[in-house]
C-alpha positions as CSV (number, residue, x, y, z in Angstrom):
1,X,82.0,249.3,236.6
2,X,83.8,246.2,236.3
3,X,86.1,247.3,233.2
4,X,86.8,250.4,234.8
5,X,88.4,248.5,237.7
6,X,90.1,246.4,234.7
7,X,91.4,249.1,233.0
8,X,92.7,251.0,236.4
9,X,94.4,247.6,237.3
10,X,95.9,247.4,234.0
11,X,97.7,251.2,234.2
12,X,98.7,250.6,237.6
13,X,100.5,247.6,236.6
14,X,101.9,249.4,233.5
15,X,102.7,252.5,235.8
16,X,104.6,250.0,238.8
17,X,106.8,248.4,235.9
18,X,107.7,252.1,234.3
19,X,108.6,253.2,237.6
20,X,110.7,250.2,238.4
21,X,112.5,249.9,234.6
22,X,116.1,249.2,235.2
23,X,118.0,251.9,233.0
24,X,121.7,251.3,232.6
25,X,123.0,254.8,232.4
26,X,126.9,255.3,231.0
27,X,129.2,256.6,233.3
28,X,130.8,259.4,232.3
29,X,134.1,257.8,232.5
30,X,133.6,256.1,229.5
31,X,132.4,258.6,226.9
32,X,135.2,260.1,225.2
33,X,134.9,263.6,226.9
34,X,135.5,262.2,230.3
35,X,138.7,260.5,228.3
36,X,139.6,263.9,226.5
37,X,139.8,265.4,230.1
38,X,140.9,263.1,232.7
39,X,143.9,261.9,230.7
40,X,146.4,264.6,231.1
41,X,144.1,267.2,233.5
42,X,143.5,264.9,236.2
43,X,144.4,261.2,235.7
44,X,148.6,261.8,235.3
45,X,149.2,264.4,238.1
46,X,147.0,262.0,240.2
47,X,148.9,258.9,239.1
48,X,152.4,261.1,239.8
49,X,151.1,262.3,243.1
50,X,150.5,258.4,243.7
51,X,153.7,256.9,242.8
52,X,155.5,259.7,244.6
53,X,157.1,257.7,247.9
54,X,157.1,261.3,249.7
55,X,153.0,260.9,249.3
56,X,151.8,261.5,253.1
57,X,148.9,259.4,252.3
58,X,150.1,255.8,251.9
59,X,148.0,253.0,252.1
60,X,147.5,250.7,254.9
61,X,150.1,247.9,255.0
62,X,147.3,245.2,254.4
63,X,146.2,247.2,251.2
64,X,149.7,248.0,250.1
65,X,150.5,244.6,250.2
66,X,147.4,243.8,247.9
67,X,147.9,246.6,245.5
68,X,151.6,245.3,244.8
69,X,149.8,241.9,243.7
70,X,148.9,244.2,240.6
71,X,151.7,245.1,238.2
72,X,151.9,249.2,237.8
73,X,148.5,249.6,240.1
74,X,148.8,253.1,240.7
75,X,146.4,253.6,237.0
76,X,144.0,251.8,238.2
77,X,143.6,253.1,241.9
78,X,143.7,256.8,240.2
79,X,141.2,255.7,237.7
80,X,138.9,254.5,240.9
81,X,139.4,257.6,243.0
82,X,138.7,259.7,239.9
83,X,135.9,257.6,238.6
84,X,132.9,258.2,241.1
85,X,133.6,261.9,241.4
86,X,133.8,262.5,237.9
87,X,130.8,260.8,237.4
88,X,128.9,262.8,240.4
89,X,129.9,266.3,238.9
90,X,128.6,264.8,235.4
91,X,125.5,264.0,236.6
92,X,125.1,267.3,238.2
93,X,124.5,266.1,241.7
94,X,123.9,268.6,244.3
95,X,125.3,269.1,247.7
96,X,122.2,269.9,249.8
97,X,120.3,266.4,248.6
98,X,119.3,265.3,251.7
99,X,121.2,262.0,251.1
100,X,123.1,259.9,254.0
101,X,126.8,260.9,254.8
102,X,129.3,259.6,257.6
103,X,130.3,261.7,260.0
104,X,134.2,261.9,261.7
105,X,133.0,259.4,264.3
106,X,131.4,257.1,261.9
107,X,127.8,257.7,262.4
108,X,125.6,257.8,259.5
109,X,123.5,261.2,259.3
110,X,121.2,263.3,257.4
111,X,122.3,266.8,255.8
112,X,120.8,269.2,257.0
């Protein structure tokens, strides 16, 4: 009786620490298809559509003011609106996960 408790211990252990390995997965923005793509598809138009002073959708003036602390940022905030989408539609993620969204009035909800 006694080693059967051992031995049930023992997977349990090696079943918690399999369950809880940390697994750095690549994100998709750095594999050379996600470079392939984004580079003249999505990353330049965006990066345009940026730099364009017409752009209805400016910054706030605090974060405007921080951006222009960063020589030619408009690369970099493309390459961050870009990144996590990219990397959503790569990992096939689907709309009707019951995962947490905000709502217009800033209320955290489940999907329904």
């Amino acid at each position: 009786m006694d080693e059967s408790i051992e031995a049930s211990e023992r997977l349990t252990i090696e079943r918690h620490k399999h369950q809880h390995r940390n697994i750095r997965k690549k994100l998709y923005c750095s594999t050379d298809e996600s470079v392939a793509v984004t580079g003249d598809l999505l990353l330049r138009p965006l990066i345009d559509f940026l730099k364009d002073p017409d752009n209805p959708f400016q910054p706030p003036s605090e974060l405007e003011e921080r951006l222009h602390r960063i020589p030619d940022h408009h690369p970099h905030v493309a390459l961050a609106i870009l990144a996590p989408v990219l990397d959503g539609f790569a990992r096939d993620r689907e709309d009707n996960d019951q995962a947490l969204i905000l709502n217009r009035n800033g209320v955290i909800v489940y999907r329904s």
